[in-house]
DRENDREN-729717 format. One line per 5 residues: number of its first residue (from 1); for each residue x, y, z of N, C-alpha, C, O. Coordinates in steps of 0.1 Angstrom, whole numbers, plus 2048, in hexadecimal, padded with zeros to 3 digits. Example, Ala and Ser with C-alpha at 12.3 -4.5 7.8 and 13.67 -1.06 7.14 Angstrom:
DRENDREN-729717
1 = 884 7C7 84E 87B 7D3 84E 884 7DF 84E 88E 7DF 855; 880 7EA 847 889 7F5 847 881 800 84F 886 80B 850
//
This chain:
DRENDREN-729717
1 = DBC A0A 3D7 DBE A0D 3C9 DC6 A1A 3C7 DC2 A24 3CD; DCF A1A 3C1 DD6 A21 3BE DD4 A2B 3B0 DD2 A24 3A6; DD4 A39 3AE DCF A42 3A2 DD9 A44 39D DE0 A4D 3A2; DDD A40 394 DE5 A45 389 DE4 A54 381 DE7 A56 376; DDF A5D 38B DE1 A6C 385 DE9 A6F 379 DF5 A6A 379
6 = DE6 A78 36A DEC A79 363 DF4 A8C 363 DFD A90 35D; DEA A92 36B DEB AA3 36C DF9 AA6 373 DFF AB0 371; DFC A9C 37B E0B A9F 37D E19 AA3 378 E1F AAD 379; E1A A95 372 E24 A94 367 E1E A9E 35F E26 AA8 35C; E12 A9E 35A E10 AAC 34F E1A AB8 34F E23 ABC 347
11 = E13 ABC 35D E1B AC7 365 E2A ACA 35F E30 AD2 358; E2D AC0 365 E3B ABD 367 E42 ABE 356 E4A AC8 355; E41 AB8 34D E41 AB9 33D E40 AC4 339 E4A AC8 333; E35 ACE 33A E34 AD9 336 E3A AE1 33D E3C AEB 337; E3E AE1 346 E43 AEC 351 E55 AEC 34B E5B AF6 34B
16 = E59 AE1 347 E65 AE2 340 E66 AE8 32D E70 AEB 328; E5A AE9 329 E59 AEE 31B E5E AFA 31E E6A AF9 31A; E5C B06 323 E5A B17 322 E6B B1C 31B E6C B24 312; E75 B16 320 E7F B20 320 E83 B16 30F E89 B1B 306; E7E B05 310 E81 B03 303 E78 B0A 2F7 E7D B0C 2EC
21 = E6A B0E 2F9 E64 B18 2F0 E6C B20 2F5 E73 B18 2FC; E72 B2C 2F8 E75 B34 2F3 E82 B39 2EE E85 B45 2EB; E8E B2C 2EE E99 B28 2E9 E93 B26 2DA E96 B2F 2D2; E89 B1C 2D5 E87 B1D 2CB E7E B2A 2C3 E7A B27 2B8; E7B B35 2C8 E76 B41 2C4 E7F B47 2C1 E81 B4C 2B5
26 = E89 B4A 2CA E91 B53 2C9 E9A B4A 2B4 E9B B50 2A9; E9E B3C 2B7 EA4 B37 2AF E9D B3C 29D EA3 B41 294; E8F B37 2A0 E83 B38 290 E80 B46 28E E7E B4A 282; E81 B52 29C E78 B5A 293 E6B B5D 29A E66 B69 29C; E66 B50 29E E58 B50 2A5 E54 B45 2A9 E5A B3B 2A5
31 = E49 B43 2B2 E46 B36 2BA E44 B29 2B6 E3F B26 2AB; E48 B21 2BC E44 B16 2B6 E34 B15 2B2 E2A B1B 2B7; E35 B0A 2A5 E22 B0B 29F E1D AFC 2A0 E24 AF2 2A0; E13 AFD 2A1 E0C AEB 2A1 DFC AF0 296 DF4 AFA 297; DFC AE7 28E DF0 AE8 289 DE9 ADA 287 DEE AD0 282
36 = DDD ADC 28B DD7 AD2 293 DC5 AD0 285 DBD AD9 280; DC6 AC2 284 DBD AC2 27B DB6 AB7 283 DBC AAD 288; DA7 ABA 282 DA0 AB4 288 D8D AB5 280 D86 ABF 280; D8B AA9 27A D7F AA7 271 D6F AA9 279 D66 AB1 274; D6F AA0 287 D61 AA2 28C D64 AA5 29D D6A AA0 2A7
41 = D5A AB3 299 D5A ABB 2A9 D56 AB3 2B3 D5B AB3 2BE; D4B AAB 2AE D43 AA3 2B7 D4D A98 2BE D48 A92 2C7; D5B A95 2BA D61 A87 2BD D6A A8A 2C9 D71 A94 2CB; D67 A7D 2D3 D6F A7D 2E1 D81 A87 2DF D88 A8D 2E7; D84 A84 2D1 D90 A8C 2D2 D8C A9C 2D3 D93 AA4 2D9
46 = D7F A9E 2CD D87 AAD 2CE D84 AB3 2DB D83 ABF 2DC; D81 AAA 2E6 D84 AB1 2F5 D8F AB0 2F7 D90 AB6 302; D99 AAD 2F4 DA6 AAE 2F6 DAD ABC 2EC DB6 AC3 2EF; DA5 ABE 2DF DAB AC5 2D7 DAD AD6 2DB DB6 ADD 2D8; D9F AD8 2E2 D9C AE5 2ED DA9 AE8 2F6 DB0 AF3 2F7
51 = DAA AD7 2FE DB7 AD9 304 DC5 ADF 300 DCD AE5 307; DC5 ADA 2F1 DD6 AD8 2EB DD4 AE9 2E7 DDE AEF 2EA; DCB AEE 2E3 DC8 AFE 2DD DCA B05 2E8 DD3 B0D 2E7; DC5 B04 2F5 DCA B08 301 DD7 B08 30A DDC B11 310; DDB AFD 308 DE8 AFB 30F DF3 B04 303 DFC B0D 305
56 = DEF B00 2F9 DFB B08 2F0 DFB B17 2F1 E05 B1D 2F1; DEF B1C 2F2 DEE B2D 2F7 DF5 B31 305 DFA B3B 308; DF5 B24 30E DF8 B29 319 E08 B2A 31A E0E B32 321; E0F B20 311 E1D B1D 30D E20 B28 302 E29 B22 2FB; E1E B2E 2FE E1F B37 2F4 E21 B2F 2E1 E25 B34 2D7
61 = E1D B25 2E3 E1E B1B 2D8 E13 B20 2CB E07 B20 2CE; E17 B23 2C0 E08 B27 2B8 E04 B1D 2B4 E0C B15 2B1; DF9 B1B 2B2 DEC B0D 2B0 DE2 B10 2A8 DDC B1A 2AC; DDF B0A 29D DD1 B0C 291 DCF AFD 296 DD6 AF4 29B; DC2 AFE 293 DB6 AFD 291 DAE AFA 283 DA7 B03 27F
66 = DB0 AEE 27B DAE AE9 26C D9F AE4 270 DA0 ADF 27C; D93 AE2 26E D89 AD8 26C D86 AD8 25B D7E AE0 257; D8C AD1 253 D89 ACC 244 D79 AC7 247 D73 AC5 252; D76 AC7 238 D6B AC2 236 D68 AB3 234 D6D AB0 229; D64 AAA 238 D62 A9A 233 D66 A95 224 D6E A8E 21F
71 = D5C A9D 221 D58 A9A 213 D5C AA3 206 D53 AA3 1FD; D6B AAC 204 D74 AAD 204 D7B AA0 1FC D7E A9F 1F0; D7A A96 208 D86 A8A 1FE D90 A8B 207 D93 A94 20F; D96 A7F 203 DA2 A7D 20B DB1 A81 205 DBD A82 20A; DAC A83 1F9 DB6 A88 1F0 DB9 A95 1F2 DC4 A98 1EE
76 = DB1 A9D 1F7 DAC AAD 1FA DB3 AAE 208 DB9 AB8 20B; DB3 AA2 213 DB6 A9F 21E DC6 AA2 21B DCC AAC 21E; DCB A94 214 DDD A95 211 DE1 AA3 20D DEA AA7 213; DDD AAB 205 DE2 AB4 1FB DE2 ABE 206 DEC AC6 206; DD8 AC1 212 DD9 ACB 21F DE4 AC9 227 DEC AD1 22C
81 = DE4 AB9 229 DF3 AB7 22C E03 AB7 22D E0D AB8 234; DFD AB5 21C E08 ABC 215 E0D AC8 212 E18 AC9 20D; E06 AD1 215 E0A AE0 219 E0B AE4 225 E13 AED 228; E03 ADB 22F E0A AE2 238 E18 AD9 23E E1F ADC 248; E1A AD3 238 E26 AC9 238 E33 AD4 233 E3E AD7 238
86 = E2C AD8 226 E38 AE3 21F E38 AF1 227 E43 AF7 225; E31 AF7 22E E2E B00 234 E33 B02 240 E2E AFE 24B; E44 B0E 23D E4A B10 24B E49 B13 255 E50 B12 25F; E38 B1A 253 E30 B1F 261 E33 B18 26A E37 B1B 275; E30 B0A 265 E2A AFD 271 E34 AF5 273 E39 AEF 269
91 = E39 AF4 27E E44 AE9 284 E3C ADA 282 E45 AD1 280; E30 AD5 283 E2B AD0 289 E19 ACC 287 E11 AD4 28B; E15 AC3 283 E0A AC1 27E E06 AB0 286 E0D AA6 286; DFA AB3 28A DEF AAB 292 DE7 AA8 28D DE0 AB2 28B; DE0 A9B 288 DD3 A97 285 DCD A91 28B DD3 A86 28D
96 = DBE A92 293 DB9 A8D 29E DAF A83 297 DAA A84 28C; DAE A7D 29E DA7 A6C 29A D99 A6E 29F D9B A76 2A9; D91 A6C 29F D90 A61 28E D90 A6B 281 D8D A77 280; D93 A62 27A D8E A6E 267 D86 A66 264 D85 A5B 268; D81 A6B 25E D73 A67 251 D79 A59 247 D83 A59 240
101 = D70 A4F 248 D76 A3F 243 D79 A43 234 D73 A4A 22B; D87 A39 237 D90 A3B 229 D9A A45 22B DA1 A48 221; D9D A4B 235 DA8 A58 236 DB2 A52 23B DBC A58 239; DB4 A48 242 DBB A44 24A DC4 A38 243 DC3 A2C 244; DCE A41 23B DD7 A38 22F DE4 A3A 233 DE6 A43 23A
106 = DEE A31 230 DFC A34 22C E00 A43 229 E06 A4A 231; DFB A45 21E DFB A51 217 DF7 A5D 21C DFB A67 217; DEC A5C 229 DEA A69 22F DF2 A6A 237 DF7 A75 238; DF9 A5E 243 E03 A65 249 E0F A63 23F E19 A5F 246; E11 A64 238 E23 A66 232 E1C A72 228 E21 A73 21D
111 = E12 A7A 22B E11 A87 226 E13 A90 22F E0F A9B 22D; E19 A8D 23C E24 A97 244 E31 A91 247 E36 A87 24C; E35 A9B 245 E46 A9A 245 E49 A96 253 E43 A9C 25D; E51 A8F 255 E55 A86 260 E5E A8E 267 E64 A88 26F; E60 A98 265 E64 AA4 273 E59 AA8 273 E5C AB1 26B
116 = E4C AAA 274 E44 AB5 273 E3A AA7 27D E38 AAD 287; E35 A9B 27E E2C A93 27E E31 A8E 28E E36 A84 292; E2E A98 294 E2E A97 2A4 E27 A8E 2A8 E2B A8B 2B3; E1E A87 2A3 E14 A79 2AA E19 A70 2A4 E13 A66 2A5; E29 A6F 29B E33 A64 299 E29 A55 28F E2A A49 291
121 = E1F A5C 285 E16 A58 27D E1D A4F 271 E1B A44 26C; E28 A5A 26F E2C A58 261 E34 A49 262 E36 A43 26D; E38 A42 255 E3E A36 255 E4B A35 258 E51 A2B 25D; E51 A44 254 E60 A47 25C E64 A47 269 E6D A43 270; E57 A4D 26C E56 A4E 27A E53 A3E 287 E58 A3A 291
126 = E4B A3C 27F E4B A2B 285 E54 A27 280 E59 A1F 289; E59 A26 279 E60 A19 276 E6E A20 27C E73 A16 281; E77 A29 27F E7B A2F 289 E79 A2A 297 E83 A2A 29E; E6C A27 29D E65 A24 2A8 E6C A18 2AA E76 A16 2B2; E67 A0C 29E E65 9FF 2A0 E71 9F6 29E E71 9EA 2A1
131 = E7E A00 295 E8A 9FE 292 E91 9FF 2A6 E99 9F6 2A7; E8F A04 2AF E95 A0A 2B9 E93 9FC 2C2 E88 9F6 2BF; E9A 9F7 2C9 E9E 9EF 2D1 E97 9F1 2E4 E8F 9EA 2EA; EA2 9FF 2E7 E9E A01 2F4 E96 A0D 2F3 E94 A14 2E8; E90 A0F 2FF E86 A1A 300 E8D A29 2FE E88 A32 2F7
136 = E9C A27 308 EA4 A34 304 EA9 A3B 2F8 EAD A47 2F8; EA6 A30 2ED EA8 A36 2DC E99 A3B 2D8 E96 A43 2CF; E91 A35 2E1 E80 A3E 2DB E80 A49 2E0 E7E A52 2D8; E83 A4C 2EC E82 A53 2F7 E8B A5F 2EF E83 A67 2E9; E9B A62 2ED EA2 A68 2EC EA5 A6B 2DA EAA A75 2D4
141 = EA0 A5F 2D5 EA0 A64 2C1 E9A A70 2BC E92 A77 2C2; E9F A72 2B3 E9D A7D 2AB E93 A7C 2A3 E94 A81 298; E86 A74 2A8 E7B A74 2A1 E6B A6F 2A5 E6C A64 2A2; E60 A71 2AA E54 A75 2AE E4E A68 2AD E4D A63 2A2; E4A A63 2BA E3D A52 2B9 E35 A56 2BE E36 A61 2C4
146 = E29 A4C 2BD E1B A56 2C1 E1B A58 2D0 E1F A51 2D9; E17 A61 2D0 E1A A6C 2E1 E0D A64 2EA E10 A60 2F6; E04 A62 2E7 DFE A55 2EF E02 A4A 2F6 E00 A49 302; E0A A41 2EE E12 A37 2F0 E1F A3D 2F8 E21 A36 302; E26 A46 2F7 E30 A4C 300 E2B A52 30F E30 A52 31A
151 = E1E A57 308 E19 A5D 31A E14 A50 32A E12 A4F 336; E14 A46 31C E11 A3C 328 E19 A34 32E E17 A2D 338; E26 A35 326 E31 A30 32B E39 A39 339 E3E A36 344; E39 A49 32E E3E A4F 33A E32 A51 348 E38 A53 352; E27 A50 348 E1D A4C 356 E25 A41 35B E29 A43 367
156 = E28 A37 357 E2A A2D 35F E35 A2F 367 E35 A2D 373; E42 A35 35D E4D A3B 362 E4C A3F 36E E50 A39 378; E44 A4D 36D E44 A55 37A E3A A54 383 E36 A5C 38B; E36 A4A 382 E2E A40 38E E34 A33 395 E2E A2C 39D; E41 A31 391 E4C A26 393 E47 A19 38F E4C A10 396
161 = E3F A15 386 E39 A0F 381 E42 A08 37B E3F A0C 370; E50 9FC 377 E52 9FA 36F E52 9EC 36C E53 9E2 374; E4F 9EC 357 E46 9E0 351 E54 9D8 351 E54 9CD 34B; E5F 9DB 356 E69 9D1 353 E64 9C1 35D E63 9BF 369; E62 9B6 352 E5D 9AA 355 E50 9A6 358 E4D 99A 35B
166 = E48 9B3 357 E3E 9AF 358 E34 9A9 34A E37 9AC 33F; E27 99F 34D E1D 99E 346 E18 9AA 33F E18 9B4 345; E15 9AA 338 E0C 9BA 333 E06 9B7 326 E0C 9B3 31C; DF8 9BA 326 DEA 9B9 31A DF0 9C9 31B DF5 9D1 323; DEA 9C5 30B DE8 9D7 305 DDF 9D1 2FD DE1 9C7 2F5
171 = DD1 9D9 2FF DC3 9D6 2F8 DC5 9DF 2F2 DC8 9E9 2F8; DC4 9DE 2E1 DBF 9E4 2D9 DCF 9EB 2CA DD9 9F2 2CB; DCC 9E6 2C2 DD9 9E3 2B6 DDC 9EF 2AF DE5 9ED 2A7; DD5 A00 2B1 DD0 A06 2AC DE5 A10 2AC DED A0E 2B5; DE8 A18 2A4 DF4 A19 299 DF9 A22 2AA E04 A21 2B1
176 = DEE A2B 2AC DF4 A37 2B6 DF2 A34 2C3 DF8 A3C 2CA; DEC A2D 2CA DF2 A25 2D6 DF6 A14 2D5 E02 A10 2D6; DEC A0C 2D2 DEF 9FC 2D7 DFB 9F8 2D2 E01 9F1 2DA; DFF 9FA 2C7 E09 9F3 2BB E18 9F6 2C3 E21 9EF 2C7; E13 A09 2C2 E23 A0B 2C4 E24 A0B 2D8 E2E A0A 2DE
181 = E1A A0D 2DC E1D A0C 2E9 E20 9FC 2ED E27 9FB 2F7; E1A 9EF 2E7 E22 9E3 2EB E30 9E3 2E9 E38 9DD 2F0; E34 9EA 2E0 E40 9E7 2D7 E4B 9F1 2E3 E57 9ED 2E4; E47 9FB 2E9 E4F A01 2F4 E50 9FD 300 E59 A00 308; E43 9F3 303 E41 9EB 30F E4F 9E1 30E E57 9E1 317
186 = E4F 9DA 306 E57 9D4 300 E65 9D6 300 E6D 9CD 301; E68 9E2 2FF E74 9E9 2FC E7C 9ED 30C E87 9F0 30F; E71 9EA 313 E75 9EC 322 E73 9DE 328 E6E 9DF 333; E74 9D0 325 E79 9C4 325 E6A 9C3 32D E6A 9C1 339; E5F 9C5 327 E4F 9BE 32D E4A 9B2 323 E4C 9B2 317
191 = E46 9AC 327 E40 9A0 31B E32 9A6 31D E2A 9A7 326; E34 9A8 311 E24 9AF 309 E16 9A4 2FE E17 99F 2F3; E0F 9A5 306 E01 99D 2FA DF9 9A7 2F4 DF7 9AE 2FD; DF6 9AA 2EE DF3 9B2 2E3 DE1 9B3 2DE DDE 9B3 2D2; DDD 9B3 2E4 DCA 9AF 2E1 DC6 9B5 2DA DCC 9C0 2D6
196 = DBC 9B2 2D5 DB4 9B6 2C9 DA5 9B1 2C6 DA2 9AA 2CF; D9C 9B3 2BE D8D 9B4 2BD D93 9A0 2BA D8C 998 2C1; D9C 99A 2B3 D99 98D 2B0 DA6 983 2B9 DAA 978 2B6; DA8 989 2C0 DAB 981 2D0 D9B 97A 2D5 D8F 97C 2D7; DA3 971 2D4 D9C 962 2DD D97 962 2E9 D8C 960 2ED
201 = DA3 967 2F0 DA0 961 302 DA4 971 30C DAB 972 316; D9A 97C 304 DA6 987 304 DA3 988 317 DAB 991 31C; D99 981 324 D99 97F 32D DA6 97F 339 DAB 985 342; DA5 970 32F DAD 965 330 DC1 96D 333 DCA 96B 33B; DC0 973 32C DCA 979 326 DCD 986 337 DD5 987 340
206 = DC0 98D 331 DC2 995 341 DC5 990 34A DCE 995 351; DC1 985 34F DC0 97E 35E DCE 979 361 DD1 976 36C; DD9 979 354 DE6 975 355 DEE 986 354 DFA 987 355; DE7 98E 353 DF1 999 354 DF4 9A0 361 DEF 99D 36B; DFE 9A9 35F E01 9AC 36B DFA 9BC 367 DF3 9C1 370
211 = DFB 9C1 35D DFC 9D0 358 DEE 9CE 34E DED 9C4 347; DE5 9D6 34F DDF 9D7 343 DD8 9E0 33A DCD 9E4 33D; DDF 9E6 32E DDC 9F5 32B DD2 9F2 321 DD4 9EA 319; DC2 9FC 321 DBC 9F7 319 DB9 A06 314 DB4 A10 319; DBD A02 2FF DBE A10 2F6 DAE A0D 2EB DAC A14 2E1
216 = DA5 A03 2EE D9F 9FC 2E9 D8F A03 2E0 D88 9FF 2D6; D90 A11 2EA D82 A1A 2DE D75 A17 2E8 D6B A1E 2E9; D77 A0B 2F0 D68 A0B 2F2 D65 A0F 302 D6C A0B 30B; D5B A16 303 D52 A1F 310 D52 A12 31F D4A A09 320; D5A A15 324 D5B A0A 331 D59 9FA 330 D55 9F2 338
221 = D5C 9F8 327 D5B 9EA 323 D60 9E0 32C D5B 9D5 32D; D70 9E6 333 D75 9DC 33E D71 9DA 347 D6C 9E4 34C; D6F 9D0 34E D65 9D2 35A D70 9C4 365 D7A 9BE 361; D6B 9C3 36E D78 9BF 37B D72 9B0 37A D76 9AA 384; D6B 9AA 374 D66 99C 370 D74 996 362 D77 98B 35D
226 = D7B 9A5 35F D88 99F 356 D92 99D 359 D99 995 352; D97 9A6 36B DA3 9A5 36D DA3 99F 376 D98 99D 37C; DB3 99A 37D DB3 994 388 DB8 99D 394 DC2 9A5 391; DB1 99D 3A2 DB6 9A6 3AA DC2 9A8 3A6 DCA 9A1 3A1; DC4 9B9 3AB DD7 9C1 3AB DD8 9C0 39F DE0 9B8 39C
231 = DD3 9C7 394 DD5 9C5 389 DD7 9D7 384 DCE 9E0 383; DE3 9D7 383 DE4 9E8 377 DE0 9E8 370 DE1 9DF 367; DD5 9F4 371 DCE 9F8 364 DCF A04 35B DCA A0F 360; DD6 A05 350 DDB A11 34A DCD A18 33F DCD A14 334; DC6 A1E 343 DBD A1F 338 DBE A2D 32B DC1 A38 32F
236 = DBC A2B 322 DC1 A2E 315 DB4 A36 30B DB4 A3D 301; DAA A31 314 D9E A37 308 D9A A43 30C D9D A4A 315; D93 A44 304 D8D A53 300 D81 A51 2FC D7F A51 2F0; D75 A4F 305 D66 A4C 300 D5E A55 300 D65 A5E 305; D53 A5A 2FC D47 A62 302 D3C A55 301 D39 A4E 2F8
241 = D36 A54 314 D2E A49 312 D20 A4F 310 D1D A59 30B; D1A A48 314 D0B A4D 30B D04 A59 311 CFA A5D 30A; D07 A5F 31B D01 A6B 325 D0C A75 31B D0A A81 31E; D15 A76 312 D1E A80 30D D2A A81 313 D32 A8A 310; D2E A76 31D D3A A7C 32C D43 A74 323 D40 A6B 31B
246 = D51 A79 326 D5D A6F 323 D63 A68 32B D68 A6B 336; D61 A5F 326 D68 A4F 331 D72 A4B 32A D77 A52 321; D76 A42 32E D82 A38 32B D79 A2B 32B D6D A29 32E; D85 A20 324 D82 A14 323 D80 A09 331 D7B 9FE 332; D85 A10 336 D7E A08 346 D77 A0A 34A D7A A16 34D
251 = D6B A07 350 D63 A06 358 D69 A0B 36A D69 A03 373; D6C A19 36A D73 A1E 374 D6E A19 383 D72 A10 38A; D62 A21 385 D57 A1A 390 D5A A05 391 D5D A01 39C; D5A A00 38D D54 9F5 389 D64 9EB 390 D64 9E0 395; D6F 9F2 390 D7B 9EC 38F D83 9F1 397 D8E 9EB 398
256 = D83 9FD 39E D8A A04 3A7 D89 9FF 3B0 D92 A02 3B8; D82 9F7 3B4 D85 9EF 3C3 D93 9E0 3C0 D9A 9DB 3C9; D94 9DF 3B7 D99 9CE 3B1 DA6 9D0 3AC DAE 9C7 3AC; DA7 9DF 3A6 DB6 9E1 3A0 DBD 9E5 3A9 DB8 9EB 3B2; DC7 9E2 3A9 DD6 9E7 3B0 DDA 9F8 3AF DDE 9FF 3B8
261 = DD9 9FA 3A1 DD7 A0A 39C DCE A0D 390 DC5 A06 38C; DCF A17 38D DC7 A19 383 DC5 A26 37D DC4 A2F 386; DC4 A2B 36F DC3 A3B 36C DB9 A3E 36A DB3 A35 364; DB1 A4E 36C DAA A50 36B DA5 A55 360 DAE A59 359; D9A A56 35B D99 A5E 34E D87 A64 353 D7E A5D 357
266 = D89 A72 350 D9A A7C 34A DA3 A7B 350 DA0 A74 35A; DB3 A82 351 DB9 A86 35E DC5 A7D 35F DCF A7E 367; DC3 A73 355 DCE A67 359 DDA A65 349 DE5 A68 34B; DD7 A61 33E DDB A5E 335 DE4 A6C 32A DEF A6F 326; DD4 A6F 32B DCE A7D 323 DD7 A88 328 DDD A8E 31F
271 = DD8 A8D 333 DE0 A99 333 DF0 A95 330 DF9 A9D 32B; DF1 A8B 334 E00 A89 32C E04 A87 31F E0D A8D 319; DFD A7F 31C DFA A85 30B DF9 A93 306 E02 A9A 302; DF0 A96 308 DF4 AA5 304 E01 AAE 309 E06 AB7 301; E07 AAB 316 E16 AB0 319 E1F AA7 30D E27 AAE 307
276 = E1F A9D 309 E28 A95 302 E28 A9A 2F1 E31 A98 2E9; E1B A9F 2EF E1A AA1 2E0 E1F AB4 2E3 E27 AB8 2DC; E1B ABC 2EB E23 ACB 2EC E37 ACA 2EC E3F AD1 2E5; E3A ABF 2F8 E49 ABE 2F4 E4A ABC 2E8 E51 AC3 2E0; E43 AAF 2E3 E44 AAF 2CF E44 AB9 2C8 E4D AB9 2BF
281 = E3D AC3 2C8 E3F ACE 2C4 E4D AD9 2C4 E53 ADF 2BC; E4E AD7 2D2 E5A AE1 2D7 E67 ADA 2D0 E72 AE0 2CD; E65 ACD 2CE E6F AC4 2CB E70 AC8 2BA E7A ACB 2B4; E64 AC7 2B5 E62 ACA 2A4 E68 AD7 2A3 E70 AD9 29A; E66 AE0 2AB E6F AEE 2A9 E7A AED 2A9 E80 AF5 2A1
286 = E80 AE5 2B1 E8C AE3 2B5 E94 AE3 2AA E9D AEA 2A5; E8E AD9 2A7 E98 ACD 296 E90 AD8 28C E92 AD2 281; E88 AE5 28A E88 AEA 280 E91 AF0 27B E99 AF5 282; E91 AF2 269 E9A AFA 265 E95 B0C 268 E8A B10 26C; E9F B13 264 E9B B21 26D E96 B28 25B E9D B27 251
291 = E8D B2D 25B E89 B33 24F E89 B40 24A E88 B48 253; E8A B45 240 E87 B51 23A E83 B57 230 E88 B53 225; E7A B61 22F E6E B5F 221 E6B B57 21F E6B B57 213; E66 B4A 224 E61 B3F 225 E6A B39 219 E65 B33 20F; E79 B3C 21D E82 B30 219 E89 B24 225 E8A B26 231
296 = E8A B1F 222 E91 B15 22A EA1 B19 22E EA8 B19 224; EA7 B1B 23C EB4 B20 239 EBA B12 241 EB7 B0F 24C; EC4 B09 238 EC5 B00 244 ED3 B02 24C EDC B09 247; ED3 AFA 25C ED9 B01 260 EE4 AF3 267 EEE AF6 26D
//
């Protein structure tokens, strides 16, 4: 079995940001900013959010730290966004999943400005995504898809992995990996099935793939009774199972003898993600306009 390590490529990602942060310092004024809004401490994301607070100090990147209140409103939710949307501080605004039911509208992401919406949320921003043909127009455009869905393509990349012609399930329909990550699988000539909670034969379906990335929410749920020997396993979740630990959607133990490869979690998905959403940032500075007295100077 082969490990799909993700701390590599991390490396490698960030290790190329430093001289573009500070091309864009010298350009603004001051560092690039990310402001990061995140509702419950307790949720498998905000072990990653520790991370993104960290990595950005260590990059010289400035980073807040938003926790709103629930109950508040979602209305109270848009209107934060909406300032810091208007607010030249911030290159760059993050909202970590899950929010509080009912937040999760149209209208909350197109309350950031689609240069500013580095997890590529907004409808400009997808539909930018989904308008693009080959992967080299996602890859190289002038505008942000969710950094999830890109960190697993570029894993595959730099593991020689490539989906050109291959079978490939992507479990789980959800806006910031499954949707737009078939739609890239795709874009690199893979025939993609698309699974979901009301898939039929969603087995059935594995046993015909060659690749199988699962973004799906639930705590080891895959288990090697789904796939067929030599089977790529890309895993995508983010669990805490019942002892408090974060897993992934596969059943690691259970299937490492049977897969062909496989990523680990932590260690595998996750740190690339987070390198993919800091270049977003560096990239958000990039395309900012340069300010003064918190006017806008354009350039």
């Amino acid at each position: 079995m082969r490990l799909l390590e993700g701390k590599t490529l991390s490396a490698e990602i960030l290790g190329a940001l430093p001289d573009r942060i500070e091309a864009a310092r010298l350009r603004l004024g001051r560092p690039p900013s990310l402001a990061i809004i995140n509702y419950f401490a307790d949720s498998p994301s905000s072990f990653y959010v520790k991370r993104k607070l960290s990595a950005c100090g260590k990059l010289g990147i400035a980073a807040q730290l938003f926790s709103p209140r629930a109950e508040d409103g979602a209305a109270a939710f848009r209107t934060h966004l909406a300032r810091l949307g208007a607010d030249a501080a911030y290159d760059a605004v993050m909202i970590e999943r899950p929010l509080p039911e009912g937040f999760e509208t149209l209208e909350t992401w197109d309350a950031i400005p689609a240069h500013k919406d580095v997890d590529g949320l907004s409808s400009l921003n997808m539909g930018r995504l989904f308008i693009s043909k080959r992967f080299e127009e996602i890859e190289k455009g002038a505008f942000f898809s969710p950094c999830t869905a890109l960190a697993v393509v570029r894993l595959l990349k730099f593991h020689g992995i490539d989906p050109a012609g291959m079978n490939i399930a992507v479990a789980g329909r959800s806006a910031v990996a499954g949707r737009p990550l078939a739609h890239m699988l795709t874009s690199l000539d893979a025939t993609v099935t698309l699974c979901h909670t009301r898939t039929r034969d969603t087995a059935g379906i594995f046993k015909a793939s060659d690749l199988i990335v699962t973004a799906a929410g639930r705590a080891r749920w895959l288990k090697k009774e789904m796939l067929r020997p030599g089977t790529t396993v890309i895993d995508v979740g983010t669990n805490l199972d019942e002892n408090g630990k974060l897993c992934g959607d596969a059943d690691f133990e259970d299937i490492k003898d049977s897969a062909a490869a496989i990523t680990p979690v932590p260690g595998g998905v996750g740190p690339v993600t987070l390198a993919c959403l800091l270049e977003a940032v560096v990239k958000a500075a990039e395309l900012a306009p340069k300010t003064e007295r918190g006017e806008i100077i354009l350039t």
